[in-house]
C-alpha positions as CSV (number, residue, x, y, z in Angstrom):
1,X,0.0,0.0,0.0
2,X,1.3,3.3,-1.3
3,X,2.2,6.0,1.9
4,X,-0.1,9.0,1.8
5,X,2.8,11.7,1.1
6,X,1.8,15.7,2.9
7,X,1.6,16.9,-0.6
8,X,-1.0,14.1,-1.4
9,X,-3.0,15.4,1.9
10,X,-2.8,18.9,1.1
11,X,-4.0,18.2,-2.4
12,X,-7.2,16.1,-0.7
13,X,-7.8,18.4,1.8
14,X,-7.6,21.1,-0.9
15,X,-10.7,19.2,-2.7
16,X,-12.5,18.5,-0.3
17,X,-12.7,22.0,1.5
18,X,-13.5,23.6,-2.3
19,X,-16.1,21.5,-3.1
20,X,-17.8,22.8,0.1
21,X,-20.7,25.8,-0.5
22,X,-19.2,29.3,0.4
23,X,-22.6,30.0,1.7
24,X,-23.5,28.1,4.8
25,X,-23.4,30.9,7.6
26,X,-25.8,32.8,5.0
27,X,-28.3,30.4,5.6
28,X,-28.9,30.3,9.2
29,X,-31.8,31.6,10.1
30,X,-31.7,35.3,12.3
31,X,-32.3,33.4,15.7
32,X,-29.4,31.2,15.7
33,X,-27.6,34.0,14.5
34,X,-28.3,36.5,17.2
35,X,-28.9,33.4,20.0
36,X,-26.4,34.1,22.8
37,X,-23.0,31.9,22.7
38,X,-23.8,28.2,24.9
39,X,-22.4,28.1,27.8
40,X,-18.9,25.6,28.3
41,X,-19.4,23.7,31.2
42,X,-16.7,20.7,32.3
43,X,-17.5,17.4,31.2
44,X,-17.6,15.8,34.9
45,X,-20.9,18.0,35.3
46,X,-22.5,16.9,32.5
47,X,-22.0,13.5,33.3
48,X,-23.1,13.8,36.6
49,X,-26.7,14.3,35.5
50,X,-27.1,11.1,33.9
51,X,-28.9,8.0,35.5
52,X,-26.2,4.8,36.3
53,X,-27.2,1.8,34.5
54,X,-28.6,-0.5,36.8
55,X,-28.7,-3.8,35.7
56,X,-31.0,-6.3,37.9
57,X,-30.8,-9.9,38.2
58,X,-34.3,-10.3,36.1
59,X,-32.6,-7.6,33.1
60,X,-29.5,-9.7,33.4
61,X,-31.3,-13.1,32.7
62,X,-32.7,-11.1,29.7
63,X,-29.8,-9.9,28.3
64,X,-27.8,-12.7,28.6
65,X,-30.9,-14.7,26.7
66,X,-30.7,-12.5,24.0
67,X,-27.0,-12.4,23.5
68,X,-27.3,-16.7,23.6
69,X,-30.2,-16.3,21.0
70,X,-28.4,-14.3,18.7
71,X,-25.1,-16.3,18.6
72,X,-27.6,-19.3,18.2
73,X,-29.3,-17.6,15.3
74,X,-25.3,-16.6,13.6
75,X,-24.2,-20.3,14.0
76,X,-27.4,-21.0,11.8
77,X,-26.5,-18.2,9.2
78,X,-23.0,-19.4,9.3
79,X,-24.1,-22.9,8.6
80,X,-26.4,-21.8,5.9
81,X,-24.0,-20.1,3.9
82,X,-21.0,-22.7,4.6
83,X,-18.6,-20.7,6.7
């Protein structure tokens, strides 16, 4: 396999950024353009609002059903096509 040389990334990146349209910040509407910057906030906050998963015994048993079913159901495929 050939190396991708800088010159042969340049010349990609040069493509791909032209075929872009000039005119994309022309065509938000007003509101997003006049709507207030959102505010940065650290990641360890916005994680802290989400729900832990909490996996019972009876959602375990399920799972692990499903995941048996499905590797059942890719031995048959596998058989099927001969591999």
């Amino acid at each position: 396999m050939r190396r991708a040389t800088p010159l042969y990334c340049l010349s990609l990146f040069v493509i791909v950024t032209a075929c872009a349209p000039a005119g994309i910040p022309d065509q938000a509407v007003p509101a997003a353009q006049n709507a207030p910057y959102p505010e940065l906030v650290p990641l360890e906050t916005v994680l802290a609002g989400q729900a832990t998963a909490d996996l019972s015994t009876e959602t375990s048993d399920k799972l692990r059903a499903r995941a048996a079913a499905l590797r059942a159901r890719a031995a048959r495929l596998r058989a099927q096509n001969g591999g």
